[in-house]
N, C-alpha and C positions, 0 to 999 in steps of 0.2 A: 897240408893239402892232400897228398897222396893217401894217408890215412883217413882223412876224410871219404876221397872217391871211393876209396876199395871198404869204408863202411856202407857208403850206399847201393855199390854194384851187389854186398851180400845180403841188403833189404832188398834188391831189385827183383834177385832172383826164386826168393817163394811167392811173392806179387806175381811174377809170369807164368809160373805153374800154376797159379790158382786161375789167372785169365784164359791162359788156352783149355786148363780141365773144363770152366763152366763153357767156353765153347763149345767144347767135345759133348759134352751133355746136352744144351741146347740144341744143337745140331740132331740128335739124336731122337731125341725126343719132342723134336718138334712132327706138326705132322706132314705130311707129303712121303712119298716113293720117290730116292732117287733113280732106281732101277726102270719104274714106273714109267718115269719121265724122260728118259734115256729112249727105252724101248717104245713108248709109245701107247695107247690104248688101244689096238688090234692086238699086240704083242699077249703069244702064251705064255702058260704059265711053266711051261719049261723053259721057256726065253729069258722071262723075271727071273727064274732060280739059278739060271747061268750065269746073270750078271750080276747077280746078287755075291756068287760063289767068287765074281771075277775081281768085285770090289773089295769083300771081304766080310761084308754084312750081315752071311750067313754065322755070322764067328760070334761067341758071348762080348757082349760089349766091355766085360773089363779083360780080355783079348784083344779087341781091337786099338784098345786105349794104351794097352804096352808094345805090341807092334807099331801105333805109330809115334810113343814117345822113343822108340827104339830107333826109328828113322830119323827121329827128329834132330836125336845125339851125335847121327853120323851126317845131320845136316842135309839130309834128304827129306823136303817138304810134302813128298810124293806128285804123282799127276792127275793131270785131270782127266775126273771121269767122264767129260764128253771128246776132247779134242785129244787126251793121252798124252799131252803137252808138260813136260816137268813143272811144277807150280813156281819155283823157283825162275824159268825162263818167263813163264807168263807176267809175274813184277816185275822181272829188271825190264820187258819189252813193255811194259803201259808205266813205268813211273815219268820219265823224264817229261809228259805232259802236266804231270799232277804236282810234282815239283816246281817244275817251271814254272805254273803258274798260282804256286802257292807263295815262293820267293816274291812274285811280279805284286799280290796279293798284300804281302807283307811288306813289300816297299812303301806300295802309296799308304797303305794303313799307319805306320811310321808317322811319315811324310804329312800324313791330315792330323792324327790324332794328337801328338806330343805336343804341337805347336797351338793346336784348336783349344787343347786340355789346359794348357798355361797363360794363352789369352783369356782362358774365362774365368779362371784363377784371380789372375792379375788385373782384370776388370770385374771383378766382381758383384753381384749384385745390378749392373748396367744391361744395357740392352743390349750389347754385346755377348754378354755372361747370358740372359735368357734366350738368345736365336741360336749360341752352339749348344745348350741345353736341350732346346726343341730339337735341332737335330739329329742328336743323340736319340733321344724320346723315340723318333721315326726308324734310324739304324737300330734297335733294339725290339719294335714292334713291327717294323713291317717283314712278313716270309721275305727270302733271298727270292725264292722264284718269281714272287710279286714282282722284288726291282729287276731284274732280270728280263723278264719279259718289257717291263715300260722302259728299261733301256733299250731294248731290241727294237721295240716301236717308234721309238723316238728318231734315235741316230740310223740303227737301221735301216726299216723300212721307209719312216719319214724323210730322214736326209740321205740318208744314201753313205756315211759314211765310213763305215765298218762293216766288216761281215755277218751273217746270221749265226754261222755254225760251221765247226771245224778244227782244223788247230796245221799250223805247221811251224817245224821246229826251228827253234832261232839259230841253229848252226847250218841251216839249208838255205834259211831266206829270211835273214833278221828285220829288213824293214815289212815284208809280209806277216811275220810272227809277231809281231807289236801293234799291228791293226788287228789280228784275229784276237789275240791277248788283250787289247783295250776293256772289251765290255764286262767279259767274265771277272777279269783282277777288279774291275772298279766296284763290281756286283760283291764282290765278298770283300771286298775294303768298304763299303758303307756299312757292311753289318758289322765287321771285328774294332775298325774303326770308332764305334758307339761308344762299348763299352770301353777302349783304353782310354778315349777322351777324357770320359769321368772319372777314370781311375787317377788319370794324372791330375784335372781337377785338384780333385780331393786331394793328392799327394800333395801338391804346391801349396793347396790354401793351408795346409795343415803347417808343412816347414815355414809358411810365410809368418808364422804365429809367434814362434820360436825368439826365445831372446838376444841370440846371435844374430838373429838377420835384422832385430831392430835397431842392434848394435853399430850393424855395418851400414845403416842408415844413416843414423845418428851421427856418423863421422864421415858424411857427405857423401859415401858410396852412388856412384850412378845407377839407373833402373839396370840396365844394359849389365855391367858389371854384379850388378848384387843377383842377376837373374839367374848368370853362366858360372860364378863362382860358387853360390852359398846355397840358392834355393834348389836349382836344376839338380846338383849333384846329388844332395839329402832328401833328395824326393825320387830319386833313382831306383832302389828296391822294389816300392809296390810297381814299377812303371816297367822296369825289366822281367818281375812276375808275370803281368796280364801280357806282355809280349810272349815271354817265350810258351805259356800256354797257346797264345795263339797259333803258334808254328805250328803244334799238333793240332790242333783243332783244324788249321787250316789243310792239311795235308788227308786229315780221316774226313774232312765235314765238307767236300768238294763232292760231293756223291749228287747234290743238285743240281750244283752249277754245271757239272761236267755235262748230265743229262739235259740240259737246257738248251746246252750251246754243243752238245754234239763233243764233246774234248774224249780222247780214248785214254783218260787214264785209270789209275786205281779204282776210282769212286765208281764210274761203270763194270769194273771189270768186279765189286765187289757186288753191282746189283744184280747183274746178270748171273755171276756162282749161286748167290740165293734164288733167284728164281728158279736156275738150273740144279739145286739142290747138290751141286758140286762140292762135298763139302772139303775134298783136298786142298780148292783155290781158296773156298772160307776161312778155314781152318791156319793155311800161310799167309793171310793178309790181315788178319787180328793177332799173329805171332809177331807179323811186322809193325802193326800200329802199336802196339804194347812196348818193342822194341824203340820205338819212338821216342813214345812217352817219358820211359824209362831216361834214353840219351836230355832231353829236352829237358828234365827237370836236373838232372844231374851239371847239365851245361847252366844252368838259372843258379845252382847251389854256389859253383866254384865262381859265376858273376856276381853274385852274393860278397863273397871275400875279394873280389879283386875292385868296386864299386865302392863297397865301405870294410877300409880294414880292421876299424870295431867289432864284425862278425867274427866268433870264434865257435870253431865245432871241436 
């Protein structure tokens, strides 16, 4: 097991240099004036060349790119160039909404899809099996913004019984934070919800094939029992994959929802750096998401071996 993890943390690590390098580039060579936009359009051109001097910009960009891989070593993200704010302050002060309701996200997404995915398994081919099909169909094609909005119409504005926009945090005021958190968690649990439905689907109808579970049939096994012993567990793999993908998805793919409903976390704080051409706060929040990803699949590998002891790395 331990040789396992520490083979993948040493794959992990030229995966993350090559994600922040092509950010560093991008960022760069994209177009717009951070300096530009900072100062403003009255702003002279000995204003531009000050801030330019002050960011570092004036520098050859394979300079800029070992100064801040050299910060980066000593774990200094740098600041921002509009507020001057360490980047490192500006995540840990907007995650706990982006978490929070990426957790809340991933509960009900659970919660629908596993059970949704194995009733339609196990009713196959019924009309059971084609209405959580269709529903799926709708989590997979309709934008988030779309449901988002018709939920805010609905309960919202219609009934009155959730808020529009906002967020307050469940260690201030947990029954307040669970009305503001209803619409948003439920808006991105129809859409991740979709596709783990079908995933387990599929996982189940495939272990249901299997000549062990016709076995444990055959000698009078209950549904109930043959569901929670035999099929559930060997259909556990693909069903633990499309989850733990979701956690990052969920955590980097909130950049909608957050803006919908008004939430201050990452997802906003990652639209407004590109707007603002920030590229310090760009730059630590694709270091972070990367950082993510990396934990998320490594935590999916070692549920791998502890789900089915048959896996060997």
């Amino acid at each position: 097991m331990l040789r396992m993890i520490a083979n993948r943390l040493m794959v992990a690590i030229p995966v993350m240099l090559v994600v922040v390098t092509i950010v560093f580039l991008l960022l760069r060579i994209s177009p717009g004036d951070p300096a530009l936009i900072m100062a403003g359009d009255q702003a002279t051109p000995e204003v531009l060349e000050a801030i330019r001097r002050q960011m570092g910009l004036d520098q050859p960009l394979l300079v800029q790119y070992l100064t801040w891989m050299g910060d980066l070593l000593t774990g200094d993200l740098g600041r921002s160039a509009i507020s001057r704010t360490p980047v490192i302050d500006l995540i840990a002060s907007r995650i706990e909404p982006t978490l929070v309701l990426a957790f809340t996200a991933l509960c009900l997404t659970v919660v629908m899809a596993v059970p949704l995915g194995t009733l339609a398994a196990w009713r196959q081919n019924t009309l059971v099996d084609r209405l959580i099909m269709g529903f799926t169909v709708g989590g997979l094609s309709i934008p988030a913004f779309v449901i988002a909005y018709l939920l805010i119409l609905w309960f919202s504005l219609g009934l009155g019984l959730f808020p529009v926009q906002g967020y307050v945090s469940p260690f201030d005021a947990p029954l307040t934070a669970l009305r503001h958190l209803v619409l948003p968690s439920v808006t991105l649990a129809l859409v991740y919800s979709a596709l783990t439905t079908r995933v387990t689907r599929a996982s189940v109808l495939e272990v249901m094939n299997e000549e062990f579970v016709r076995t444990a049939r055959a000698k009078g096994a209950t549904d109930g029992r043959l569901l929670l012993r035999h099929v559930l567990p060997n259909a556990a793999v693909p069903i633990i994959t499309v989850i733990g993908l979701s956690i990052a998805s969920l955590v980097t793919g909130v950049v909608v929802t957050e803006s919908v409903f008004n939430i201050p976390g990452i997802g906003r704080l990652m639209v407004d750096s590109i707007l603002a051409r920030d590229y310090a706060i760009v730059q630590g929040l694709m270091l972070f998401f990367a950082l993510l990803y990396v934990a998320v699949n490594l935590a999916i590998d070692i549920l791998y071996v502890l789900v089915n002891p048959r896996i060997r790395y």
